[in-house]
C-alpha positions, 0 to 999 in steps of 0.5 A: 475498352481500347487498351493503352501503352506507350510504345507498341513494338511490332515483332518479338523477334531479337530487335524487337526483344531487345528495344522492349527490354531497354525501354522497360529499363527506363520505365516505360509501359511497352508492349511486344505484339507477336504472330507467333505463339511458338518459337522456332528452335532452328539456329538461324542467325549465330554470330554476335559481333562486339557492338552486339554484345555492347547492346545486350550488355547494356540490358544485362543479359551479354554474360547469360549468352557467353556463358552458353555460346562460343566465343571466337577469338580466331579466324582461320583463311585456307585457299581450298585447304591450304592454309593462308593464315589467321585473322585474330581479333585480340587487337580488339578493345575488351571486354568484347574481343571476340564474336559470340556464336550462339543460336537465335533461338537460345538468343531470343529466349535469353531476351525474353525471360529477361523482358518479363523479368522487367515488364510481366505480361509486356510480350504479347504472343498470338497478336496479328496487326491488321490495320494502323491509324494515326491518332491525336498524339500517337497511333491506334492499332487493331489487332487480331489474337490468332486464338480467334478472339474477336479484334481489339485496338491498342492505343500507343504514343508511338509503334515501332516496327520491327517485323522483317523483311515483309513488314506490316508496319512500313506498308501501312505508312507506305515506305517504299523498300529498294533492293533485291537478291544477288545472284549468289545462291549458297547451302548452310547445315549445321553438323557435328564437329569432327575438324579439330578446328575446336573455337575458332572459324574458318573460311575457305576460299575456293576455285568454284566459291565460298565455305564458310564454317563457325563453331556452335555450342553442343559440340556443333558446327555451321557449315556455309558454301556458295553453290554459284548461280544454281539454285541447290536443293537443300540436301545434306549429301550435297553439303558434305560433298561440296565441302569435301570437294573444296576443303577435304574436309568431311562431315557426317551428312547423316547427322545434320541438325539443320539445313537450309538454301538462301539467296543472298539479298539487300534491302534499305527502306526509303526512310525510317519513321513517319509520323508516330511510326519507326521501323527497326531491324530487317523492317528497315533494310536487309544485309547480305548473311555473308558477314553475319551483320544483320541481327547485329546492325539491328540491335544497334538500331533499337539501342540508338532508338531507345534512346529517343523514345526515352529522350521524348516519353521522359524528358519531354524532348520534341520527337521529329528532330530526334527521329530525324537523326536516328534515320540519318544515322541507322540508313547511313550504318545500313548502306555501309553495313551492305557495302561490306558485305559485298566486299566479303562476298566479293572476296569469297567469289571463286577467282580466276586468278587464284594467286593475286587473290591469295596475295591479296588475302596474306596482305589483309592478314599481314600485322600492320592490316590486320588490326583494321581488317578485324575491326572491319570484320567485326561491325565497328563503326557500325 
């Protein structure tokens, strides 16, 4: 017997969480079919910025994670480690006047508990799809348990794909996906803090690149450095020591919680739905890390998409104009989203004349521009 829901979201990651949770708050029957049966209890993506919060306010799970996170009030500007000043973002508009650090994967589990306290059983864990064909009013999806149970087909008026970068739903409805990696390689890790920075980041900009760095609960701190165009091994030796050379500060290498390599990267789909299918999140377009926007940018996706599906599933509103919109809008956001990230990564390229840079720098943090600069900094209008 073919299995029946209303809405089909591809991917149990954070977007996807979050879209299921607002559509099972309106009452709509949706299922979350995820690869995985065990999460990741890396950190990953860690800042959630105040147009995230929003969202998650709106599902009631924002107090949860503050409760647990760190919220950033301060942003502190060194030029090597000599300090330039200060970004606050007091200026804006509360309750959410600050960015949350908190790793993803207390993030996701937070999402979850709150979906199936809305909608027991809605996430399916173990469920690989494999094929979709449109249907009569919605899409058939033939799904594969990674248990090893025999396939099975789903039906739903709509799937929604919030499934990554290498999305199976945007290649099944042949979306082209334009973009690549910049040249900018960069070394994260997360350590104990031992700066005395307490609540507040702190960026360094340097001769020879960008160190980023951001308070986590626990005690713990993210650790961000640009190693050029040289492709580094990730190696917790090597962290410290750029660190060192760049900041004079020092970390405790032999105590790394965590510690990855990225190459930086951007990505923007061509559209956004196609018939009954709608992509979110990093199945959509992909955003540089530097800026920390990307999770964020697509939680805003799920949220202005959820208002469509229960524009369409309970008011009876005709689908295609509303989708329209939510792809002019999301593709638009994304692009603008992208742009600032290269400016951040621009900003944060080591200079070869270090003095224009830093005048540059004191201007952005100057009280008349620095309103607007932590507006920027922190996704508004996004």
């Amino acid at each position: 017997m073919i299995e029946r829901c209303e809405v089909a979201v591809v991917g149990g990651g954070p977007v996807g969480l979050l879209l299921a949770g607002r559509l099972a708050q309106a009452g709509i029957d949706v299922r979350v079919l995820e690869r995985r049966t065990e999460r990741s209890t890396e950190s990953r993506a860690i800042g959630i910025h105040p147009p995230g919060l929003a969202c998650l306010a709106k599902l009631g799970v924002a107090d949860a994670l503050i409760s647990h996170g760190i919220p950033v009030r301060t942003g502190l500007v060194f030029a090597g480690p000599r300090a330039l000043g200060a970004i606050s973002f007091a200026t804006l508009v509360p309750p959410h006047n600050f960015v949350l650090t908190v790793p993803q994967h207390h993030t996701e589990a937070v999402l979850e508990q709150r979906l199936q306290a809305l909608l027991p059983g809605a996430l399916v864990a173990g469920a690989e799809l494999k094929r979709i064909a449109f249907i009569r009013d919605g899409a058939r999806l033939s799904l594969v348990c990674t248990s090893g149970e025999p396939e099975r087909e789903l039906d739903a008026s709509f799937v929604v794909g919030c499934d990554g970068k290498h999305s199976v739903v945007r290649k099944a409805i042949d979306v082209g996906y334009h973009g690549g990696p910049y040249p900018e390689r960069f070394i994260m890790g997360d350590v104990p803090d031992d700066t005395g920075f307490g609540a507040q980041a702190a960026v360094f900009l340097t001769r020879t690149g960008l160190v980023e760095s951001f308070p986590l609960p626990e005690g713990r701190r993210r650790w961000v450095v640009s190693t050029g165009l040289k492709r580094e091994a990730a190696d917790p030796e090597l962290l410290a020591s750029l660190i060192a050379q760049r900041t004079e500060q020092r970390i405790r290498a032999d105590r790394c919680f965590m510690i990855n390599t990225f190459t930086a990267e951007r990505f923007v789909a061509a559209r956004m739905y196609r018939t009954r299918a709608i992509l979110a999140g990093d199945a959509a377009h992909v955003v540089s890390p530097i800026g920390g926007q990307g999770m964020n940018l697509g939680w805003l996706d799920a949220t202005a998409l959820s208002r469509c599906l229960v524009d369409t599933l309970r008011h009876g509103r005709e689908p295609e104009p509303l989708l329209a919109r939510y792809e002019q809008q999301r593709l638009s956001a994304a692009r603008t989203a992208i742009r600032r990230a290269e400016l951040f990564m621009m900003i944060g390229r080591g200079f070869a004349w270090p003095t224009l840079r830093d005048a540059t720098v004191r201007a952005l943090l100057s009280p008349v521009i620095a309103p607007h600069a932590a507006r920027l900094f922190t996704m508004r209008g996004l």
